[in-house]
Kinemage of the C-alpha trace (Angstrom):
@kinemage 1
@onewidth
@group {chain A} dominant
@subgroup {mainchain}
@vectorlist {calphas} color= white
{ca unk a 1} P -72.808 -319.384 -49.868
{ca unk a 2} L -71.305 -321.832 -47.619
{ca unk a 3} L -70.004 -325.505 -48.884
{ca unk a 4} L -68.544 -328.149 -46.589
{ca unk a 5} L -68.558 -330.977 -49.353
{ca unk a 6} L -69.925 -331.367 -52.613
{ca unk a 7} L -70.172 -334.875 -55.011
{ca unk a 8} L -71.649 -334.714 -58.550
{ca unk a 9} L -70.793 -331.244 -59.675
{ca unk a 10} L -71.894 -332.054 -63.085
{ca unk a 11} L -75.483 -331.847 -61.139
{ca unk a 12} L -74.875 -328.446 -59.775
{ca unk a 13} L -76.916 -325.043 -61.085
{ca unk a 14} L -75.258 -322.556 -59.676
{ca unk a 15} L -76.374 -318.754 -59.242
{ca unk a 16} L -73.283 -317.134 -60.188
{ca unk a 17} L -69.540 -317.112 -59.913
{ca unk a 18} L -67.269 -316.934 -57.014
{ca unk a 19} L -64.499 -314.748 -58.397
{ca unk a 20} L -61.434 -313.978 -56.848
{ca unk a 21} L -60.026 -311.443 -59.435
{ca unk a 22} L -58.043 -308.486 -57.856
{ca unk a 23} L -60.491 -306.056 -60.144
{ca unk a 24} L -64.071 -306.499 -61.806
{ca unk a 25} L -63.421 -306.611 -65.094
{ca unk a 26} L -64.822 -303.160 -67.217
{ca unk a 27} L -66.723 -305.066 -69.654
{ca unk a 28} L -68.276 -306.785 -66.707
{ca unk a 29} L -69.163 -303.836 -64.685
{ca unk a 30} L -70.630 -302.171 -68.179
{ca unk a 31} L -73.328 -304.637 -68.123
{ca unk a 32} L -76.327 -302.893 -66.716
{ca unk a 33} L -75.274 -303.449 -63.209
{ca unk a 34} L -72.851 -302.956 -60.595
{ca unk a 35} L -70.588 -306.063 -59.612
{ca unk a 36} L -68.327 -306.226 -56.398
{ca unk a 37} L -65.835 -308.549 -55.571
{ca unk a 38} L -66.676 -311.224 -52.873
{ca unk a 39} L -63.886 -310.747 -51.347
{ca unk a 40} L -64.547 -306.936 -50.899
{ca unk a 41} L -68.151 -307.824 -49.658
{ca unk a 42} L -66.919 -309.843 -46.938
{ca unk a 43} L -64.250 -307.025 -45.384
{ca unk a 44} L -67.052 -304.407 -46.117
{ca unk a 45} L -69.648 -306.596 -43.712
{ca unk a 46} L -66.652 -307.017 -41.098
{ca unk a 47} L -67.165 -310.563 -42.133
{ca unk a 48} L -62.906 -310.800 -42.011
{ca unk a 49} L -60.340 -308.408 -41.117
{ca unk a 50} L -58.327 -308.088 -44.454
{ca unk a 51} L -59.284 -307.965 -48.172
{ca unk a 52} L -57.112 -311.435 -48.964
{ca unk a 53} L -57.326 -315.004 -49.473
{ca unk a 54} L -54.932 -318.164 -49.355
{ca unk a 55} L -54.694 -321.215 -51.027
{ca unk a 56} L -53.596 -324.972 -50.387
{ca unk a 57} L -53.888 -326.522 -53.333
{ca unk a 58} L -52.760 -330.802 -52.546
{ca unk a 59} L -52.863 -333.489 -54.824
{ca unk a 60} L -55.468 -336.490 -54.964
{ca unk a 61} L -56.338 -337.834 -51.347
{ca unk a 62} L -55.084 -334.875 -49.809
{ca unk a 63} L -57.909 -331.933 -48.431
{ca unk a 64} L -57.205 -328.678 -50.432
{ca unk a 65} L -58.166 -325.507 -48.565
{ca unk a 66} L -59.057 -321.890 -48.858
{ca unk a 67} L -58.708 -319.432 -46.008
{ca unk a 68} L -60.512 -315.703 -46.642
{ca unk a 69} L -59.437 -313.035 -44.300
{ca unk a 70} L -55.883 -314.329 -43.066
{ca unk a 71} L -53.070 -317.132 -44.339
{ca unk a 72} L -51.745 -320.068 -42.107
{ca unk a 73} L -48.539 -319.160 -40.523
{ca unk a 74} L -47.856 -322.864 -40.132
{ca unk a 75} L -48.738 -323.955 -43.255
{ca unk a 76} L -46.102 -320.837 -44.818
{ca unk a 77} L -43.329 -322.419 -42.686
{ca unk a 78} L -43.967 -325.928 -43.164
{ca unk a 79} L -44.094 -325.101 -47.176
{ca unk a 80} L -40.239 -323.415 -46.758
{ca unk a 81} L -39.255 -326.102 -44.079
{ca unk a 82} L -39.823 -328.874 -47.083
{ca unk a 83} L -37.676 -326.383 -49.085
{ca unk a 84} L -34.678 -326.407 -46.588
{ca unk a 85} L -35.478 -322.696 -45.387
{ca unk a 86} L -36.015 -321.586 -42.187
{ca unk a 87} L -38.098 -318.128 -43.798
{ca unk a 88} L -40.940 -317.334 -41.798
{ca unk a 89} L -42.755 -314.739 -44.130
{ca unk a 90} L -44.660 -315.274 -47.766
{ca unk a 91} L -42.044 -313.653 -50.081
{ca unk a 92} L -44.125 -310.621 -51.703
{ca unk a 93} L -44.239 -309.727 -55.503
{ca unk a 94} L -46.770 -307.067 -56.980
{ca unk a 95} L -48.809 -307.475 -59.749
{ca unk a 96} L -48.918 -306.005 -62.886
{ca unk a 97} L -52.023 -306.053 -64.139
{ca unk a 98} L -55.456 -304.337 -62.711
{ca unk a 99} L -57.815 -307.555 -63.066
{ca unk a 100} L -55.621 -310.735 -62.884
{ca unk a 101} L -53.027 -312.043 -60.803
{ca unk a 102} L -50.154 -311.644 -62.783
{ca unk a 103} L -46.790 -310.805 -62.079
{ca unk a 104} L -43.571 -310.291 -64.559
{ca unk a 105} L -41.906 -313.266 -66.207
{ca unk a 106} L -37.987 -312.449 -66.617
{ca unk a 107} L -36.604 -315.637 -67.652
{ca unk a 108} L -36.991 -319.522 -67.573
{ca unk a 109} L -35.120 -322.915 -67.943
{ca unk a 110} L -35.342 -326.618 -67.701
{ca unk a 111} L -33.110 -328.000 -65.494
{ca unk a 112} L -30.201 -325.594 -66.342
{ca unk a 113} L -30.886 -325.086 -69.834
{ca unk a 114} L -32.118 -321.677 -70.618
{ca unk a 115} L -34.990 -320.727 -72.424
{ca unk a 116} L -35.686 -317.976 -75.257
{ca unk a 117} L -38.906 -316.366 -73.910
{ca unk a 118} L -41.785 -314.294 -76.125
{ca unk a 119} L -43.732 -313.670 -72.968
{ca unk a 120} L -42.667 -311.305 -69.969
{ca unk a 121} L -45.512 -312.422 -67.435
{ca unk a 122} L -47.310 -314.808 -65.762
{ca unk a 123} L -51.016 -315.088 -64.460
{ca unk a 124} L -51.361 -317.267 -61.380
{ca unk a 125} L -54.953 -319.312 -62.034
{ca unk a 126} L -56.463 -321.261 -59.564
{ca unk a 127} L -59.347 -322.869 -62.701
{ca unk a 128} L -56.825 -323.936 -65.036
{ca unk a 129} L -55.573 -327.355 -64.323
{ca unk a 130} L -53.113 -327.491 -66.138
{ca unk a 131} L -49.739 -324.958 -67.090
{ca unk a 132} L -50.888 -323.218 -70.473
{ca unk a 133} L -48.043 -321.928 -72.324
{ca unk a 134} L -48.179 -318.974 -75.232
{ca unk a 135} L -47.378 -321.116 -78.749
{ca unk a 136} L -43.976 -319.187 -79.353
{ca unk a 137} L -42.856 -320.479 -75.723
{ca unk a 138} L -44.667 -323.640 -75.947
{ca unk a 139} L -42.661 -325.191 -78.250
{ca unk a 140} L -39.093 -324.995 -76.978
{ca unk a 141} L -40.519 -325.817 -73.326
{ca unk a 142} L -41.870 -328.684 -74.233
{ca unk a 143} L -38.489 -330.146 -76.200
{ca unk a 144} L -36.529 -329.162 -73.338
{ca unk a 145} L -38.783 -331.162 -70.950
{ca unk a 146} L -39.070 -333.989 -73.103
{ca unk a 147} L -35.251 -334.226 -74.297
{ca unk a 148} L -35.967 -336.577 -77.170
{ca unk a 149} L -38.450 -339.110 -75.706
{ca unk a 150} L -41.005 -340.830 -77.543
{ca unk a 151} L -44.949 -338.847 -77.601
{ca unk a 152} L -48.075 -339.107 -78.515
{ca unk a 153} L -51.141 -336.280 -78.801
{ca unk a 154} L -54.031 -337.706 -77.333
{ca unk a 155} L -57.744 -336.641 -78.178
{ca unk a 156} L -57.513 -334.568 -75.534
{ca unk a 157} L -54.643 -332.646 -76.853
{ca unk a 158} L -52.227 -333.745 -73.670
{ca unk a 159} L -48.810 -335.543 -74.642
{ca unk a 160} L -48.300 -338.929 -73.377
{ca unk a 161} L -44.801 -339.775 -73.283
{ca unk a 162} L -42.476 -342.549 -72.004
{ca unk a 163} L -41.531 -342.684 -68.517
{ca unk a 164} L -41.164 -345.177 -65.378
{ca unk a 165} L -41.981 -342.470 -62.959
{ca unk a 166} L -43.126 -338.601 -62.759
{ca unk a 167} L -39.886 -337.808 -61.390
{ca unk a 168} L -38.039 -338.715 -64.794
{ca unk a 169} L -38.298 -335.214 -66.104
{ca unk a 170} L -36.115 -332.042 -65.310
{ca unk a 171} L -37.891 -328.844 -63.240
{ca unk a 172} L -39.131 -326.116 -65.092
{ca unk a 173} L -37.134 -323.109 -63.202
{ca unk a 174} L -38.491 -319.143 -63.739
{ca unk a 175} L -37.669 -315.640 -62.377
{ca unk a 176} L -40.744 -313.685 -61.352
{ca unk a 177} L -41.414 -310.179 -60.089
{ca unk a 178} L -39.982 -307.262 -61.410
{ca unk a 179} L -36.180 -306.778 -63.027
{ca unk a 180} L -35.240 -305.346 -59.932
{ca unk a 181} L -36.825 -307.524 -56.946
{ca unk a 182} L -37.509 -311.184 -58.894
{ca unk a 183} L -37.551 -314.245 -57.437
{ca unk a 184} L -36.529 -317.875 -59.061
{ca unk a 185} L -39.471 -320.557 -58.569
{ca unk a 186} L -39.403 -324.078 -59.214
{ca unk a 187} L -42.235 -326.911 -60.691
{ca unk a 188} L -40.687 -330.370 -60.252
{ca unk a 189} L -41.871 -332.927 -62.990
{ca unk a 190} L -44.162 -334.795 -60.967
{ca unk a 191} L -46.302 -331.856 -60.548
{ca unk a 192} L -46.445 -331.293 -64.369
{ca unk a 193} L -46.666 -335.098 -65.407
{ca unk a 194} L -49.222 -337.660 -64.739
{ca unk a 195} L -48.594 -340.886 -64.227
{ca unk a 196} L -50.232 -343.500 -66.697
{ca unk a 197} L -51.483 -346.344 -64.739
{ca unk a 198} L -52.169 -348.551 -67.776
{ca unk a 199} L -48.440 -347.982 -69.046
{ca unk a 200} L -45.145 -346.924 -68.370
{ca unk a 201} L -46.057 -343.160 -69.535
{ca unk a 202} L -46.746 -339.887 -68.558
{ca unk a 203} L -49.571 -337.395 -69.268
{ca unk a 204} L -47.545 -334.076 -69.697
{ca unk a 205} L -50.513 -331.477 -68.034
{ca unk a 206} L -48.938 -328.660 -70.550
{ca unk a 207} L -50.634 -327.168 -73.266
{ca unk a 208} L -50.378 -324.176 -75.962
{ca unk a 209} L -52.536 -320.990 -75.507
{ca unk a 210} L -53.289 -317.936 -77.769
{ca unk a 211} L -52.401 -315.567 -75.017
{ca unk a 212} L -49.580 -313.531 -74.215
{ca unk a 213} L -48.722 -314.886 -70.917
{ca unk a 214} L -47.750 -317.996 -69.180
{ca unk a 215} L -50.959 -319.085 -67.206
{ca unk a 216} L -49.860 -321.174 -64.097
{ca unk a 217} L -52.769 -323.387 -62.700
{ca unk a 218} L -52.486 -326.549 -60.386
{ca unk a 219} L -49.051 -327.602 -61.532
{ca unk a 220} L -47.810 -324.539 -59.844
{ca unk a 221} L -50.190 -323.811 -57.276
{ca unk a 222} L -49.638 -327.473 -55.684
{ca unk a 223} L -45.871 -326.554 -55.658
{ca unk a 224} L -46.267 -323.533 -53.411
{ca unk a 225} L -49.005 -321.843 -51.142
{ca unk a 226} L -50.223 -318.954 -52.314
{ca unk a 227} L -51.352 -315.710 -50.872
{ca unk a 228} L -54.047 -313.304 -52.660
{ca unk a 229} L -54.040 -309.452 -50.662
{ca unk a 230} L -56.064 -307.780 -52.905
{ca unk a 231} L -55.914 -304.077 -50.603
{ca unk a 232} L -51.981 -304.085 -51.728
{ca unk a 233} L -52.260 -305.668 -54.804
{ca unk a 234} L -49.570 -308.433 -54.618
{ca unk a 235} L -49.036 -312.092 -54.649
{ca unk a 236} L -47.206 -314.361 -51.551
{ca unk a 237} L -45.484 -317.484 -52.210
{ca unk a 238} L -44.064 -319.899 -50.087
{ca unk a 239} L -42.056 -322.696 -50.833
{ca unk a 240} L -38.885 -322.979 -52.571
{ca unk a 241} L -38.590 -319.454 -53.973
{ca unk a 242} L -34.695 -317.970 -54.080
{ca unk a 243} L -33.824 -314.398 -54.465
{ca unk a 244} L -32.357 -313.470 -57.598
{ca unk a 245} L -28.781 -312.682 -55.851
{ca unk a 246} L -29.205 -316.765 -54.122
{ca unk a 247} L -29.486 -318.283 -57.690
{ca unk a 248} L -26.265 -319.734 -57.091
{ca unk a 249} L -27.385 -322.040 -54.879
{ca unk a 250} L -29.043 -323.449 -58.267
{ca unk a 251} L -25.780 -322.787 -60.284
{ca unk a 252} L -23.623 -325.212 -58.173
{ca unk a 253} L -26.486 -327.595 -57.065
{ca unk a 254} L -24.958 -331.397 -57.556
{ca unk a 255} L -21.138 -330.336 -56.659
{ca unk a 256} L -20.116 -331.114 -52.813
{ca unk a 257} L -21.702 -329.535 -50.279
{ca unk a 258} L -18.468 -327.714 -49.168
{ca unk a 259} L -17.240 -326.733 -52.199
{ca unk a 260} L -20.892 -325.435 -53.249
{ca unk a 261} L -21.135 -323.122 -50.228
{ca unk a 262} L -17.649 -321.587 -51.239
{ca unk a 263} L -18.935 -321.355 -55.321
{ca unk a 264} L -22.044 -320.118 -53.824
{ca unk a 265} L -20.464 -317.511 -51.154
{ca unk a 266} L -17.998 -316.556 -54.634
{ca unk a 267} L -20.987 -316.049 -56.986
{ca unk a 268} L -22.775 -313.943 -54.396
{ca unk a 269} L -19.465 -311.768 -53.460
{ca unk a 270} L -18.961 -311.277 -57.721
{ca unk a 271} L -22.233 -310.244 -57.891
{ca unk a 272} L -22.251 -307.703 -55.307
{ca unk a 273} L -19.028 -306.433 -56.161
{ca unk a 274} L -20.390 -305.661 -59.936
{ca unk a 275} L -23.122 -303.657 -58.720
{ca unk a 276} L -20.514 -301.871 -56.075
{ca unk a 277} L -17.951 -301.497 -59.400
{ca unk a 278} L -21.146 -299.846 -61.251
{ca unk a 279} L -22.020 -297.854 -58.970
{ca unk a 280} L -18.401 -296.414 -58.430
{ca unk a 281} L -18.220 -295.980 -62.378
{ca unk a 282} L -21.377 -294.048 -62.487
{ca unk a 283} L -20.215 -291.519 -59.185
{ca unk a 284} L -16.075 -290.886 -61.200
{ca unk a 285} L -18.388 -290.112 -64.764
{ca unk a 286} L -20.582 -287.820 -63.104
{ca unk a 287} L -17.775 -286.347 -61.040
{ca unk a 288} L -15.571 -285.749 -63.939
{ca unk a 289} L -18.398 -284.351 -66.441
{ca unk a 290} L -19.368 -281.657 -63.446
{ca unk a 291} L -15.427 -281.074 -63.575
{ca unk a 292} L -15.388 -280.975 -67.479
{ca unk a 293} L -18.051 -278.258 -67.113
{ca unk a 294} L -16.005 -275.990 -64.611
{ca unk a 295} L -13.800 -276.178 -66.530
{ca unk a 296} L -15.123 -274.980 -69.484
{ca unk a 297} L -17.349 -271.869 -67.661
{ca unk a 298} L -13.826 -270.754 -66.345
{ca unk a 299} L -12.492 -270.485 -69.938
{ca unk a 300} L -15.773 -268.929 -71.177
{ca unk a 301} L -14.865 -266.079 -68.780
């Protein structure tokens, strides 16, 4: 199937579905027949080199774009460039489940105000176009976004609130990844809002789900560009994505730049110097326990 442009989609009758799913699903696969992935079919017929895809997902006017086979170096350093990095490779996460692209959730705010979370991942969804949010997280996402503005639920279920611009609403801010290698990301309001052109309001493009996990569609994927290797089973971002131990640099954001470096330099030197402190803690226990226990074979005999 090749497509170089398409109008009236409602007109299409298509002969299946393109899916880009790290795994056929088992129920799928049960069905009578054997499925494969595309993605696999194209690296089996030497059609492209690796088992991966990328996506630029742009905003209205702009040309989206999907490469199969390889990323775009440029467009990787262009995306950190706009961040104020001078990274040259994707940051890598794994995922954690066999059939979607999913990776851990380990926290989340607005702005700087913290979130109490029921859900511990997130699927990355290029269909979805908008951020749907499990009901117990919904909820206290949404009244940190909106911070007492005035809303209303349109037939559509969408909120439209007050605002004079997409920018007027704080970032939602998460850790992905694992506990031990997770990464903060960032969606700035005017990816998550739409702009009334009637009125001076916003369309809020989040809504409540029944699943377990945050499901991050074109909200997030216009934010970053995203890299699919299916043959090692991880996820690439690129963008404004900050190391767990470089969260200070979001800390101390809006202080002078001098005296941010130093808060910044301080946090990461505290930070270190726990997990040194730890470490030391956990060597003197296990040295004197193996003493404890000479000591107590020498008075058995």
């Amino acid at each position: 199937m090749v497509v170089d442009k398409a109008d009236d989609l409602n007109l299409l009758r298509p002969e299946g579905v393109l899916g880009l799913s790290p795994k056929v699903l088992e129920d799928a696969a049960e069905n009578g027949r054997d499925f494969e992935l595309f993605i696999d079919e194209l690296e089996y017929h030497d059609k492209i080199e690796r088992a991966l895809f990328a996506l630029d997902i742009r905003g209205e006017g702009d040309d989206s774009s999907i490469l199969f086979g390889t990323y775009d170096q440029e467009q990787v350093e262009h995306k950190f460039s706009e961040a104020g990095s001078d990274q040259k490779d994707p940051v890598w996460m794994n995922i954690d489940s066999p059939y979607h692209w999913s990776v851990g959730l380990q926290s989340a705010m607005v702005g700087k105000t913290p979130l109490a979370l029921s859900s511990d991942s997130v699927t990355l969804d290029s269909g979805s176009s908008l951020l749907y949010i499990p009901e117990n997280d919904y909820g206290p996402l949404v009244r940190a976004i909106l911070d007492g503005r005035t809303c209303n639920t349109s037939e559509n279920g969408l909120l439209n609130c007050e605002c004079s611009s997409n920018s007027d609403y704080e970032s939602i801010v998460f850790s992905m990844g694992s506990a031990f290698s997770r990464h903060w990301v960032t969606i700035p309001s005017k990816y998550f809002t739409f702009l009334s052109p009637l009125s001076a309001s916003c369309w809020i493009l989040i809504q409540p789900t029944t699943h377990h996990h945050w499901i991050l569609g074109s909200p997030f994927l216009r934010s970053y560009y995203t890299i699919y290797d299916l043959e090692r089973r991880r996820i690439g971002l690129a963008g404004e994505v900050h190391s767990a131990m470089s969260w200070g640099r979001h800390l101390f954001s809006g202080v002078p730049l001098g005296f941010e470096k130093f808060l910044v330099g301080l946090y990461n030197v505290a930070f270190w110097g726990a997990i040194i402190l730890l470490c030391l803690l956990i060597a003197y226990l296990f040295k004197r326990n193996q003493k404890e226990q000479l000591r107590l074979i020498l008075y058995a005999n």
